[in-house]
C-alpha positions in Angstrom: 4.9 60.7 -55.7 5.8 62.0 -52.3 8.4 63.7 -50.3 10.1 61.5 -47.5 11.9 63.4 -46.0 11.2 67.2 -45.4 14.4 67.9 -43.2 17.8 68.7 -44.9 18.1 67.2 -48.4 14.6 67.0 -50.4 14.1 63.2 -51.2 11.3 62.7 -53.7 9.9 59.1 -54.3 7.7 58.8 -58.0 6.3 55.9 -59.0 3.8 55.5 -61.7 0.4 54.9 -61.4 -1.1 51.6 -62.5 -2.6 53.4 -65.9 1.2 55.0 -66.1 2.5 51.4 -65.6 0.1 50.0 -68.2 0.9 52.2 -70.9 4.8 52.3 -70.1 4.7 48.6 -70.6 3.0 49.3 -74.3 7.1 49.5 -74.9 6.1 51.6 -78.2 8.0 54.8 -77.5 5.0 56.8 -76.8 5.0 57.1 -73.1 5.7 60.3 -72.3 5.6 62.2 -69.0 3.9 65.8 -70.2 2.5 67.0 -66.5 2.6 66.7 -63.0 0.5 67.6 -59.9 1.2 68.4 -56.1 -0.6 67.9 -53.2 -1.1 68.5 -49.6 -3.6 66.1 -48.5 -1.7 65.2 -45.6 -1.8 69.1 -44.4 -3.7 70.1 -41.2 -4.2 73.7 -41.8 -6.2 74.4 -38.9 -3.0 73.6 -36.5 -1.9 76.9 -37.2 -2.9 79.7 -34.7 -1.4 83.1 -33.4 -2.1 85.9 -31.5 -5.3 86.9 -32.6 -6.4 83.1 -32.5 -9.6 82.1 -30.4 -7.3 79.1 -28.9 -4.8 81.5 -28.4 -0.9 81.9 -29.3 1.7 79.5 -28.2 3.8 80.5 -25.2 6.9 80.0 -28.0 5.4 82.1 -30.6 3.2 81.4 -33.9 6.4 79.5 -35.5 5.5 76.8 -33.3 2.6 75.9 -35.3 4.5 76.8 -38.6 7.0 74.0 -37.1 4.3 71.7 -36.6 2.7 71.9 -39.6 6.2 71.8 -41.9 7.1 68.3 -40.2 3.2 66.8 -40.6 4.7 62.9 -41.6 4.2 62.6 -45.7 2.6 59.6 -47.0 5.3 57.3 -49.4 4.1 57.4 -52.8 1.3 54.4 -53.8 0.3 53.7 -57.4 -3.6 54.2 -56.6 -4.3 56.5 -59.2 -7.9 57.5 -57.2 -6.3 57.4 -53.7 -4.3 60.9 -54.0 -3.9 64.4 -54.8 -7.4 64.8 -53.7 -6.1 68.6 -52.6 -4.0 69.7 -55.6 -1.7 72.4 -55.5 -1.3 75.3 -57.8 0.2 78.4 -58.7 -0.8 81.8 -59.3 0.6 84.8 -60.4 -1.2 87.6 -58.3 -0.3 88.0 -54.9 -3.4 90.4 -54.1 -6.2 87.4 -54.1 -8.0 87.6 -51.0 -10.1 84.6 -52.1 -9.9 81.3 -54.3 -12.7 80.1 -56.5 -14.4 76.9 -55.3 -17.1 74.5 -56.8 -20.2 74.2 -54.8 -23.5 72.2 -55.4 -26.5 74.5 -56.1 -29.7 72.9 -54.6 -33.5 73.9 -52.8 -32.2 77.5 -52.3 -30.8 78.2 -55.7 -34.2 76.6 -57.4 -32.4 73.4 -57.9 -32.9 69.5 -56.6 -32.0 68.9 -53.2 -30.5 66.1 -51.3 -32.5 62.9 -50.5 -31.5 61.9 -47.0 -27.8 63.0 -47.8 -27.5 61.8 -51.6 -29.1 61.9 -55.1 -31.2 59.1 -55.6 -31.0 57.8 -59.2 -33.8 55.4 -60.1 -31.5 52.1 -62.6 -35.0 51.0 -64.4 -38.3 51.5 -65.6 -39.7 49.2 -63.2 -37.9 51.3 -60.2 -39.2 55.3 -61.8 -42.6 54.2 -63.3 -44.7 55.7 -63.1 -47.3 52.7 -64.2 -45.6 49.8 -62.5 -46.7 48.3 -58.5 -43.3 49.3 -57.4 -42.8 52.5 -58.6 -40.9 54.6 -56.5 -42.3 58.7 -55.9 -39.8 60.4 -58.7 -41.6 63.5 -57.7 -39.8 63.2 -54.6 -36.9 65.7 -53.5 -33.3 64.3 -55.0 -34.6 61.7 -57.1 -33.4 61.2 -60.8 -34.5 59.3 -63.7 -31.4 57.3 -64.7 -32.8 54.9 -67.0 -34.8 57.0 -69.5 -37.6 60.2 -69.1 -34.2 62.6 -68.4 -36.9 65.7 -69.3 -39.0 64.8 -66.2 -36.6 65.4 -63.9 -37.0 69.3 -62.6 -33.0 69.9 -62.9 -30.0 68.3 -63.8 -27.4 68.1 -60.6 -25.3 71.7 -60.6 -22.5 72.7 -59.8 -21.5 76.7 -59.6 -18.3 78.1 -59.5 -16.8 81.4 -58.2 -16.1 83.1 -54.9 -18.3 82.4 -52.0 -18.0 85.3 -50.5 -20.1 88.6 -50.0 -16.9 90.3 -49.7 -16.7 91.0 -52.9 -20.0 91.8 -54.8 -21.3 89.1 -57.6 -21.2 92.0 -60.0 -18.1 92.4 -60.2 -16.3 89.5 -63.0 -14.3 86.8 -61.9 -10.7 87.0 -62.9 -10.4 85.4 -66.4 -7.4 82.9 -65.1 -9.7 81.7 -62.0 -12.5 81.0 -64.3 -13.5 77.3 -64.8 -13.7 76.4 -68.4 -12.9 72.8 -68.3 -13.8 69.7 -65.6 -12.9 66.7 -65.4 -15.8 64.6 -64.3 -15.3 61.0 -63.0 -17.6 58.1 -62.5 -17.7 54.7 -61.8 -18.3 52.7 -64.8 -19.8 49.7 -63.9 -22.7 51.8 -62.0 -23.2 54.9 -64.1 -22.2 57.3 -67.0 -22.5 61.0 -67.8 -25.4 62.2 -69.9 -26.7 65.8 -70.8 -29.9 67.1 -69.6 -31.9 65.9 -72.1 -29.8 62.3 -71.9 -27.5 62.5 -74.6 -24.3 61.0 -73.7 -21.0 62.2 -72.8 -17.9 61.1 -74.8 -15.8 59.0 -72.2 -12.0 59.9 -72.3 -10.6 57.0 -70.5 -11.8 54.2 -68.2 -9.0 53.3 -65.8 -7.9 50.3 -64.2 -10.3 51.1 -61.2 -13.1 51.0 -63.5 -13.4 55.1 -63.1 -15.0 56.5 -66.3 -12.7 60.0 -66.5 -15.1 62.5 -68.7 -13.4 65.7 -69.8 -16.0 69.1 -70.5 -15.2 72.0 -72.3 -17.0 75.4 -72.4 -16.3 75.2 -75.8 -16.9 72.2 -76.9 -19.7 71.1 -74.7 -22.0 73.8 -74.6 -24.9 71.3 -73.2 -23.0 71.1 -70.4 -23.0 74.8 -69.5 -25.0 77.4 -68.3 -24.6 81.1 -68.2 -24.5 82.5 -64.6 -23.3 86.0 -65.1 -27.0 87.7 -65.1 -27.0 88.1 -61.3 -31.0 87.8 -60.8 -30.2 83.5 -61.5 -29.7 82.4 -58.0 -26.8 80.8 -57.7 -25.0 78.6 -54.9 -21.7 80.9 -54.8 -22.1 84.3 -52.9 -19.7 86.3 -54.6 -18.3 86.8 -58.5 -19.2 83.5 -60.7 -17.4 81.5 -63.3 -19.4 79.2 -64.7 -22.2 76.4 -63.8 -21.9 72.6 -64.9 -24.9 70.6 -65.5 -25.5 67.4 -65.8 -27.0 64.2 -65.4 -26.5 60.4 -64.6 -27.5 57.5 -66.5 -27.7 54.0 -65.0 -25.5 51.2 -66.5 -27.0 48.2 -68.2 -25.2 46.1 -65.9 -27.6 48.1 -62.6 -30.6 48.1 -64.5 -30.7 44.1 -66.0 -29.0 42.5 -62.9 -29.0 42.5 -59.3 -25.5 41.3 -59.4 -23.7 44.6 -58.1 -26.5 45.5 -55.5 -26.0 41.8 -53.9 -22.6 42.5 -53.6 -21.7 45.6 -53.3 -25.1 47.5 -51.5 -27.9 46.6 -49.2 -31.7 47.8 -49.4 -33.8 50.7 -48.4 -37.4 51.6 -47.4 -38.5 54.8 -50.1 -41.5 56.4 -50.7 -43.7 55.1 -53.3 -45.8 56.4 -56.7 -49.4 55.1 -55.2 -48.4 57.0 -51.6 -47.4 54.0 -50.4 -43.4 53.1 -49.0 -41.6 50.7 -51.2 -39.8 48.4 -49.0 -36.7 45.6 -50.0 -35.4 48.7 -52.3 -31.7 47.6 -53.1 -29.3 50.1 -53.6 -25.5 51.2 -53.5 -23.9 54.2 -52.8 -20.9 55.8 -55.1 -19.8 59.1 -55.6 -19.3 61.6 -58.7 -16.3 63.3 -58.6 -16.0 67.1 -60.4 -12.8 68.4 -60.9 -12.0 72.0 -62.1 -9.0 71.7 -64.7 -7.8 75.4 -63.9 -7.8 75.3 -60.0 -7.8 71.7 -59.2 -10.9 72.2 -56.6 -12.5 68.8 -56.3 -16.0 68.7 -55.3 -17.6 64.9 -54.8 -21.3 64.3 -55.1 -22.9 61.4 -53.3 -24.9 59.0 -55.3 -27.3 56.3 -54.3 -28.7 53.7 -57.5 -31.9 52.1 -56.2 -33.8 49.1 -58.0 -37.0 48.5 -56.4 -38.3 44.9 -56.6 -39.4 43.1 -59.9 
């Protein structure tokens, strides 16, 4: 939904997203509206300045930028269910937070896997992560991931840490219990990937919408293999100041990536990667997605780029 007008009269426009529209038409009685989110992905923050700004005050005073910033133009309302409220809005309580928790991606200097050229690389068949086949790509290799079996090769499962990252405050001190992360919502494409545990077992999927987004819901209670305790501050960890908690996780190629070449034809293009035997693997197909983790008590969103590669038969 949006607001459309943000002078005089508030005007709200809601329409229903194309699962809402789906199950709405089930016409059984059971569509309910329970929740709802806001947002302010339209919102330039950094507009604002004022006296103590680098750029310096307006000659008209800091309320020029509070103008600006109240009449940024609002997007109408669209049914996209994965176009909007990337930036959620929420409420708290306190009003002596100097900081909100965020999710970050722990990698090389918290002793987990880094980045291959800007993504994780996640290997769709045994022909592509070997290691006894001529094509074999270098799984050893910085950011790459077993995705079609062998998950207990792989040196860590993709992290994410929660908490202040700040050394403001020191990371002995306990994160407040209602800015503490005990659910996620994780969301993948289906047709490419799913959600597995670091040993591979699979994640129960919750819903897979009309986008084909596989929407995977974790609980610190329910999901323990999904956890990890950060509190012991000698574990390195990717937030600077008090911690929540620490997802892990792993992706596992679809059948669809792994037995066809379909999606990579369509969809992707190919690559040049290093190889098992030392030398590069060239014609390498492979398309990019993202994995999307979503903290249920904060709303921070933190997406994690993704590249599926299938080296040649």
């Amino acid at each position: 939904m949006a607001f459309l007008d943000n002078s005089g009269d508030i005007i709200l426009d809601a329409v229903l997203t194309d699962l809402g529209r789906e199950r709405l038409s089930r016409g059984d009685g059971s569509f309910r509206i329970t929740k709802f989110a806001f947002g302010d992905d339209e919102i330039d923050y950094t507009l604002y300045r004022n006296a103590n700004s680098a750029l310096g005050a307006h000659p008209s005073g800091s309320a020029y930028y509070d103008i600006q910033i109240l009449q940024t133009p609002i997007l109408e309302s669209f049914s996209n269910n994965s176009s909007f409220l990337k930036s959620k809005l929420i409420s708290v309580s306190r009003t002596n937070l100097l900081y909100l928790p965020v999710l970050a991606l722990a990698q090389a200097t918290e002793g987990k896997e880094d980045f291959y050229n800007g993504s994780y690389l996640v290997a769709v068949d045994e022909n592509t992560q070997g290691p006894d086949t001529t094509n074999a790509l270098n799984m050893n290799t910085a950011g790459f991931f077993y995705g079609a079996s062998g998950f207990n090769n792989d040196p860590a499962p993709m992290t994410v840490d929660q908490g202040l990252n700040t050394t403001e405050i020191s990371n002995r001190n306990p994160l407040d219990a209602e800015l503490v992360e005990t659910q996620y919502i994780i969301e993948i494409d289906n047709r490419f990937g799913s959600i597995v545990s670091s040993v591979g077992s699979p994640a129960a999927v919750s819903f897979v919408d009309d986008d084909n987004v596989a929407t995977y819901f974790l609980s610190t209670t329910t999901d323990a293999a999904y956890f990890e305790d950060i509190t012991d501050t000698s574990i390195r960890s990717a937030v600077a100041g008090p911690r929540g908690t620490r997802l892990v996780f792993k992706v596992k190629s679809s059948v669809e990536l792994a037995t066809s070449t379909y999606l990579f034809t369509r969809l992707g293009s190919t690559v040049s990667l290093p190889g098992a035997s030392g030398a590069t693997i060239s014609n390498v197909k492979f398309l990019d997605s993202t994995v999307r983790i979503t903290g249920v008590t904060t709303g921070y969103r933190l997406d994690i780029p993704i590249r599926f590669v299938k080296s040649p038969s």
